[in-house]
N, C-alpha and C positions, 0 to 999 in steps of 0.2 A: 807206488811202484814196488813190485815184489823180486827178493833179490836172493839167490840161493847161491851158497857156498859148496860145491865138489871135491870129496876129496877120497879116494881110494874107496870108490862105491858107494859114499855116505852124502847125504844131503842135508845140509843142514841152511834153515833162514836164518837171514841177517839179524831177522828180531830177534830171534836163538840166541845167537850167539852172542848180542850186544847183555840180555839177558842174565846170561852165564858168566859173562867179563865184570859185568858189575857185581854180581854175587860173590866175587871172587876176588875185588876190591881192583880189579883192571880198567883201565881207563887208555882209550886210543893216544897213540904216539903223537896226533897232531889233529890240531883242528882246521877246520874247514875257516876262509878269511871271509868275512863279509864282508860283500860290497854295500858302498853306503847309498843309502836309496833317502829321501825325503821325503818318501812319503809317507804321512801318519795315520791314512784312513781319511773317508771322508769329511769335508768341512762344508756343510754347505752344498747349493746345488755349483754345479761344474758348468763353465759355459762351454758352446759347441766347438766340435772339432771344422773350421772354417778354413782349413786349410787342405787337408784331406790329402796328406803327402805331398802334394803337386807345391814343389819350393822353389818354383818359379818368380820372380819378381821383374817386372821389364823395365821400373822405375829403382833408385834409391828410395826407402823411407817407406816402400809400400810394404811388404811386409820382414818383421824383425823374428828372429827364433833366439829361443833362453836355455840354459840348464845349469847346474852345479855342478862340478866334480871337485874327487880328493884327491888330492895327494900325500901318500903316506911316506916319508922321508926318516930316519933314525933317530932326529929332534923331536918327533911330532907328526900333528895332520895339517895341513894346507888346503884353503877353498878356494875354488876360480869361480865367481859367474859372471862371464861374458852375456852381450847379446850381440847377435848376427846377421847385417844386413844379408839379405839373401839374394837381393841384388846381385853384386859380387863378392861376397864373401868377407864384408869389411868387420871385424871387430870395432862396433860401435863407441861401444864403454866396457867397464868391467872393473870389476872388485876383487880384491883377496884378502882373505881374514884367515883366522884359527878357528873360526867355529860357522856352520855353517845354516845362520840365524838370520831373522827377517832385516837385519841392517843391512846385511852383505848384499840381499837382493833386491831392495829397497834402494839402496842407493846406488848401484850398479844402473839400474831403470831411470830414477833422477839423472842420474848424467848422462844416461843416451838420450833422454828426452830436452836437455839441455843443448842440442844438437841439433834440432828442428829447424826448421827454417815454416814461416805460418802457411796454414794451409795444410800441411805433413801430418799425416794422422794414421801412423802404420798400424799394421793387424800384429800383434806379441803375442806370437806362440809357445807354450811350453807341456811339459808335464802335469802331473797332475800333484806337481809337491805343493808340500804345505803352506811355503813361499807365494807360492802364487795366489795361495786363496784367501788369505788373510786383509784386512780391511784397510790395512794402510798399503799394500799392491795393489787394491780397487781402488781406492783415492784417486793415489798417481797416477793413474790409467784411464779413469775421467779425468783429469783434471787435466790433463794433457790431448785428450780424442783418442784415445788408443782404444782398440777392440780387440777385446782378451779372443783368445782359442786354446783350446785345450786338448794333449791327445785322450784316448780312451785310457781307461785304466789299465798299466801295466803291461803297455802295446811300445816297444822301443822303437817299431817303425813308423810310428805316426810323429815322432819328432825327429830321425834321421839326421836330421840336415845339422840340426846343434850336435848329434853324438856324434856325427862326422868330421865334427869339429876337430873336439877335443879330444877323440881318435888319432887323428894326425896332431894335434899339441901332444900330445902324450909320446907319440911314436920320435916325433924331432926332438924334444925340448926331453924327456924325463925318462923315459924307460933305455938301459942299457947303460945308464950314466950313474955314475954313484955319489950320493949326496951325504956318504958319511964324513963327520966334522961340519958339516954345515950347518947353520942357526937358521932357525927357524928367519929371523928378522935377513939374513944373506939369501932365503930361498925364497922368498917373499920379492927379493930385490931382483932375484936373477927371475924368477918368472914375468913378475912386470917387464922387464926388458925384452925377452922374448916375445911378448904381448904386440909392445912399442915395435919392436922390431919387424914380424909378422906383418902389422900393417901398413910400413912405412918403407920399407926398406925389402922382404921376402918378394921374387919374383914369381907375379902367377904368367904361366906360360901361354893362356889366354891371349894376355893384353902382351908380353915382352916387358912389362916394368911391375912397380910394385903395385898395389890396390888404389895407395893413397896419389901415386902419381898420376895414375889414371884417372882420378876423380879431379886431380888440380888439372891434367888436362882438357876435360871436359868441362872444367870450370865450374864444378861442383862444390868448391872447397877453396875457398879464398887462398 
């Protein structure tokens, strides 16, 4: 993208001017923050996209959706990866660490999969992060019946339904709220809770209760 600067009849480009700043030992007042992204490039072939936005599910367990996010707090960074029945919207399982490495989502997936009841062999949706393509998230994924799917490369609408997630975690639980003095290990504590909370106790307006009551009422859930 080409980007011109206007000023009292003069035109100058951006590349100009970054140019001339550096020549001059100038360096911009502020950087731009990256967002943290997982993915590192291809690994490997990518299985298909099998969902194809329609995140629909008419059962529990038929299909699951995955992502990571950070949370950048004044201690430090914070990982969450949930997975999400899309059924109704249940936070299956989910992990939180400092680093956001093949344990986090490795074992986030072992414990939803710990949750099956036989027979249950959901389709786990995700990105195309590097998490998911690694041989011990293939393992887990046969070894349980699960059918990977994947979005396209670098398409945020083809997994939706997880960023909508933690769109709204972010919006109730972390953004506006100030987490200075807080430790790493108390923000770890208070997101779990929120987690717990979300699926136990948060009213979806759907049902008039929380997720998890509506699944003990339907007798989904001992």
């Amino acid at each position: 993208m080409h980007l011109e600067l206007r000023s009292a009849g003069i035109v100058v480009s951006a590349k100009r001017v970054m140019r001339l700043m550096t020549a001059h030992g100038l360096v911009p007042l502020s950087e731009s923050v990256k967002r943290y992204s997982s993915y590192k490039g291809e690994i490997g072939g990518a299985p298909a996209n099998l969902v194809n936005r329609d995140f629909h599910a008419a059962n529990p367990n038929r299909l699951w959706v995955t992502d990571i996010t950070e949370f950048r707090i004044p201690a430090g960074k914070v990982y969450l990866s949930p997975v999400i029945d899309r059924h109704d919207g249940m936070p299956v399982a989910w992990t939180i660490g400092t680093s956001p490495n093949a344990a986090l989502a490795n074992g986030m997936l072992e414990s939803a999969c710990a949750t099956l009841r036989p027979g249950e062999t959901p389709i786990i949706h995700s990105d195309r992060g590097c998490h998911y393509r690694w041989d011990e998230w293939i393992r887990i994924c046969k070894s349980h019946g699960l059918t990977r799917s994947m979005s396209a490369k670098g398409c945020s609408p083809d997994n939706a339904a997880a960023e909508g997630f933690l769109g709204r975690l972010k919006q109730e639980f972390f953004h506006k709220r100030s987490f200075q003095g807080v430790s790493i290990d108390e923000f770890i504590t208070l997101l779990d809770e929120y987690m717990v909370w979300y699926r136990d106790k948060r009213i979806k307006l759907e049902y008039g209760m929380s997720i998890m009551d509506k699944r003990i009422q339907l007798g989904l859930v001992a």
